[in-house]
C-alpha positions as a Markdown table, in Angstrom:
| # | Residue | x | y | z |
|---|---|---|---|---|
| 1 | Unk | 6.3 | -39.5 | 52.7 |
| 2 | Unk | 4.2 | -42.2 | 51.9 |
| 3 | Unk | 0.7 | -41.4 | 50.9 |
| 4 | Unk | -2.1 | -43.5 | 52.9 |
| 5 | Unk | -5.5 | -44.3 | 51.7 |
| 6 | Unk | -8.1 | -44.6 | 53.9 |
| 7 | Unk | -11.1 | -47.1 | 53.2 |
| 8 | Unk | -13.9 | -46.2 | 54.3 |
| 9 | Unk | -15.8 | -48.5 | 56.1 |
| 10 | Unk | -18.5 | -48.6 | 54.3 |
| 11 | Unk | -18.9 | -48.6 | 50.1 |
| 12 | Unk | -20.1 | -45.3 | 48.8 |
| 13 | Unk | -22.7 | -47.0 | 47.6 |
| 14 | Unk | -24.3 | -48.5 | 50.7 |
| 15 | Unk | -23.4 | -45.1 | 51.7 |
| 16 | Unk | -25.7 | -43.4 | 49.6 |
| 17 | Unk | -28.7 | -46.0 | 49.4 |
| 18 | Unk | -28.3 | -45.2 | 53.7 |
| 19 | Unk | -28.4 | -41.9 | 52.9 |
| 20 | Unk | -31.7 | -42.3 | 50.2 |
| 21 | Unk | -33.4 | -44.5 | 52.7 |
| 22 | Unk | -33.3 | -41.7 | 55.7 |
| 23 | Unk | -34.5 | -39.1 | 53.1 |
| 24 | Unk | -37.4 | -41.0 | 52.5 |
| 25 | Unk | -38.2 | -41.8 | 56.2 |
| 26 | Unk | -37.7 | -38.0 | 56.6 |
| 27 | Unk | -40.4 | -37.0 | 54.0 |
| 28 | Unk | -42.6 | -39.6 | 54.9 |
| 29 | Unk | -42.7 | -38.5 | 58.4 |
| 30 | Unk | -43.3 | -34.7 | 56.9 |
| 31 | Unk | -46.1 | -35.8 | 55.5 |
| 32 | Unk | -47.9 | -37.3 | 58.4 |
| 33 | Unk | -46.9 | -34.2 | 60.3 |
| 34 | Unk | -48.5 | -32.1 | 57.4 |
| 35 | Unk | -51.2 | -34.3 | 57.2 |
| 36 | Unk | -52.0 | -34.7 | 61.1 |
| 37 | Unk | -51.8 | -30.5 | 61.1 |
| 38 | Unk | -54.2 | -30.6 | 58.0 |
| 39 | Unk | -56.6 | -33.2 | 59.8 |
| 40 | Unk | -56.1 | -31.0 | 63.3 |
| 41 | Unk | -57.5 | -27.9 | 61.3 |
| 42 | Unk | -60.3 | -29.2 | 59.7 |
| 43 | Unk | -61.6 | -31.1 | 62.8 |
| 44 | Unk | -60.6 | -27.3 | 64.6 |
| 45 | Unk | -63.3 | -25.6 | 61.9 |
| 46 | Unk | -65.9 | -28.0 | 62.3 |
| 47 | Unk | -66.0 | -27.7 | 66.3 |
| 48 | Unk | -66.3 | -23.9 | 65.9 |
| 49 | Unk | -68.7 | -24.1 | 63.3 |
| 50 | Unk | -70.7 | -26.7 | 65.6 |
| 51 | Unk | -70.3 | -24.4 | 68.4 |
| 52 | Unk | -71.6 | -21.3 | 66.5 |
| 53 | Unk | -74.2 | -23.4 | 65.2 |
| 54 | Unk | -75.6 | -25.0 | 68.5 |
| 55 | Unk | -74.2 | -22.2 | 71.3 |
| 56 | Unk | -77.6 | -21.1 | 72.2 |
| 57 | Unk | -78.6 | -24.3 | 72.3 |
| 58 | Unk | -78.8 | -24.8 | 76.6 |
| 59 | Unk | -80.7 | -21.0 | 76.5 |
| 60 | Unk | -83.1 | -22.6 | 74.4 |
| 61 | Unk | -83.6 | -25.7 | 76.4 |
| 62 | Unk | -84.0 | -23.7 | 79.5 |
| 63 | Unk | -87.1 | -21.5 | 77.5 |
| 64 | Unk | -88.9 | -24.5 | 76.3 |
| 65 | Unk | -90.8 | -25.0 | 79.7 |
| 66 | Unk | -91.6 | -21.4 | 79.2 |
| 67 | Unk | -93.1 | -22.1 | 75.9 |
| 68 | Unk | -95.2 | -25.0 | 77.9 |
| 69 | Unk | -96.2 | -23.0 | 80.2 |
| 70 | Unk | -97.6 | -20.1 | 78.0 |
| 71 | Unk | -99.4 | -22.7 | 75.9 |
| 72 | Unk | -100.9 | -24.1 | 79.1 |
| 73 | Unk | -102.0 | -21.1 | 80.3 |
| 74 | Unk | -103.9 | -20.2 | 76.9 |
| 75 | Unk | -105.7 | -23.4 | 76.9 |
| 76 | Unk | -106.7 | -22.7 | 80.6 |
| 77 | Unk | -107.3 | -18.9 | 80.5 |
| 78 | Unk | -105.4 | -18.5 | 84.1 |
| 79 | Unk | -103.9 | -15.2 | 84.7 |
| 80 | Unk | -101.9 | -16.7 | 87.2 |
| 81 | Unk | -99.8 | -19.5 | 84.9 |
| 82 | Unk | -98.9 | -16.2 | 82.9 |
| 83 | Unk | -97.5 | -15.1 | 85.9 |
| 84 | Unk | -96.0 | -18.1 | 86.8 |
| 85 | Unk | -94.7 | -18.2 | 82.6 |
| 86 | Unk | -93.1 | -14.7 | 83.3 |
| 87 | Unk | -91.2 | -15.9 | 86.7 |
| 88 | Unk | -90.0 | -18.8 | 84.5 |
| 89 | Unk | -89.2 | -16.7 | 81.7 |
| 90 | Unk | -87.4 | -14.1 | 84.2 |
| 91 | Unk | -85.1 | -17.2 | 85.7 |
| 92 | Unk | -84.3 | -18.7 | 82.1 |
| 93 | Unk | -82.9 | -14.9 | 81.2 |
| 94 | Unk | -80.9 | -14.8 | 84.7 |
| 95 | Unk | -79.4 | -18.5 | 84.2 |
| 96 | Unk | -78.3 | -17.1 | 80.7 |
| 97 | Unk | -76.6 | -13.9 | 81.8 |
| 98 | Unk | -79.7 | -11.7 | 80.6 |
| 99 | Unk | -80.2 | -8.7 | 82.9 |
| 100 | Unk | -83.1 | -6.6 | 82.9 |
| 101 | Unk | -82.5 | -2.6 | 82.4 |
| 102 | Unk | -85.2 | -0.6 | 84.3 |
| 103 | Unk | -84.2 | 2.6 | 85.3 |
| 104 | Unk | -86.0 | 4.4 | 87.7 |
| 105 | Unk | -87.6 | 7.6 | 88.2 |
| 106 | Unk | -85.0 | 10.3 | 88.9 |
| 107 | Unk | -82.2 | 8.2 | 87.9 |
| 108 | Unk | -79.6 | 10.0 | 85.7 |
| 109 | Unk | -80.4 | 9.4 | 81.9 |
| 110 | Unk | -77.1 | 7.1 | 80.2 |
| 111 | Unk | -76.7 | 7.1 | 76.7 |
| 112 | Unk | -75.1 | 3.7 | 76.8 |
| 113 | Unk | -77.7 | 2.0 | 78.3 |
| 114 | Unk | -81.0 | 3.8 | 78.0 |
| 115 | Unk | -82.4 | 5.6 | 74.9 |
| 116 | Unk | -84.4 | 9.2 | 74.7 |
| 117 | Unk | -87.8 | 9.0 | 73.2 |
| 118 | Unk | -89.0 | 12.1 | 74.4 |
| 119 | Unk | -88.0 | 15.1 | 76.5 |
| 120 | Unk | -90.5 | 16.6 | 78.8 |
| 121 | Unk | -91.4 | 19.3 | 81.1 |
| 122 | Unk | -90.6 | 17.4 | 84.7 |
| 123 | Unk | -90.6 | 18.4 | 88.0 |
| 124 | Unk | -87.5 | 16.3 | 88.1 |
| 125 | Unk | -83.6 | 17.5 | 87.5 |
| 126 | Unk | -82.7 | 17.6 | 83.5 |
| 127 | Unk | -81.2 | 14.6 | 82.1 |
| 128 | Unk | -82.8 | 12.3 | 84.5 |
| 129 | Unk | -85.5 | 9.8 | 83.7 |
| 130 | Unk | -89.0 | 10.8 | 84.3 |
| 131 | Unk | -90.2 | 7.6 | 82.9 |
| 132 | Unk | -89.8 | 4.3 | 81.0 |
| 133 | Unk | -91.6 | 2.8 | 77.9 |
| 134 | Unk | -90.0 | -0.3 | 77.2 |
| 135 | Unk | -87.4 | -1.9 | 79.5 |
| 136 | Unk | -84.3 | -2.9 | 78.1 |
| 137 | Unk | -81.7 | -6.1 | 78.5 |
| 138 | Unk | -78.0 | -6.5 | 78.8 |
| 139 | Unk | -76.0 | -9.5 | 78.1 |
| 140 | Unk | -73.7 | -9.8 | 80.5 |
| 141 | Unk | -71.9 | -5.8 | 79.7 |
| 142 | Unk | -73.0 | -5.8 | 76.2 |
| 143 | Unk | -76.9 | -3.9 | 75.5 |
| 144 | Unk | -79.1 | -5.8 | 74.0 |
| 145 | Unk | -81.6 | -3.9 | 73.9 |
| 146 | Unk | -81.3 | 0.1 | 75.8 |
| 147 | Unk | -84.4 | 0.7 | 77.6 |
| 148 | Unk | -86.5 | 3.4 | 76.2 |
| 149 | Unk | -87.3 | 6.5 | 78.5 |
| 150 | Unk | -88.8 | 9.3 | 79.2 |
| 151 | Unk | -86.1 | 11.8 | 80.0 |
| 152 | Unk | -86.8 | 15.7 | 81.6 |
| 153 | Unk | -85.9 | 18.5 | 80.0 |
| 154 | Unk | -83.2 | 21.2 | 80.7 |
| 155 | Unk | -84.9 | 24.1 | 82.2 |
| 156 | Unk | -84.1 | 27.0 | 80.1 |
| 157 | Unk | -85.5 | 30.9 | 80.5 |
| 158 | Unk | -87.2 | 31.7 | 78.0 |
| 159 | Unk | -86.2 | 34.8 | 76.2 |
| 160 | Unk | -87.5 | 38.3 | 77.8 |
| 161 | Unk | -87.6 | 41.8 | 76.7 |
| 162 | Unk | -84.7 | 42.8 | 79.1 |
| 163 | Unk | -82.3 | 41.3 | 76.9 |
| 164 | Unk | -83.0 | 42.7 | 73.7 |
| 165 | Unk | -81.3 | 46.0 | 73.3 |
């Protein structure tokens, strides 16, 4: 048998700087790809900080006729721009997802929405409200603020000499 050598085509040395050259294009491209992540981060975090920064930014745009309107109505002494102030400031809350919370008379007392500032004697059923101090306002289905109410008591017997043994 006769041994046969096979050349390569190439020198093992042309082989290897080949070889060196495509490592380096590898780990340079790594490094832009790091480095574009990196900048895509950063550029991530300053949008959301900009965002938290200036995201009530069109409510407040919308309330600035409001404030206007108020002043105006100072300087003039006219009940009716404060009326007109309140309509505006009622359509800038709507436009921004702010709801108004006003229960009414009779309607059954909720915990999630309305809070209990006193209990009363009502010719009413118990745990409805009987009345409301302060209204309160949701953001879309998150309270801002519960409304505060009035809310009538449980009718309970009082305690008679029957019972006692």
């Amino acid at each position: 048998m006769q041994e046969e050598t096979v050349q390569p085509e190439k020198p093992i040395e042309e082989l290897l700087l080949e070889a060196q050259a495509k490592i380096e294009e590898q780990r340079d491209a790594m490094l832009r790809a790091v480095a574009d992540a990196d900048n895509i981060r950063k550029r991530a975090q300053a949008e959301a900080i900009a965002s938290q920064k200036y995201a009530v930014e069109r409510f407040a745009e919308s309330l600035l006729p409001v404030m206007d309107s108020l002043q105006a109505a100072l300087q003039s002494k006219d009940v009716s721009g404060v009326e007109l102030t309140l309509r505006q400031l009622k359509a800038a809350l709507e436009k921004a997802s702010i709801r108004e919370i006003d229960p009414k008379p009779g309607e059954r007392f909720d915990p999630h929405r309305h809070q209990a500032m006193a209990a009363v004697e009502a010719q009413a059923d118990p745990n409805t409200v009987v009345s409301v101090m302060q209204r309160g306002y949701a953001l879309h289905d998150r309270i801002l603020r519960p409304a505060l109410v009035t809310v009538a008591k449980t009718h309970s017997d009082p305690i008679s000499d029957k019972d006692l043994d």
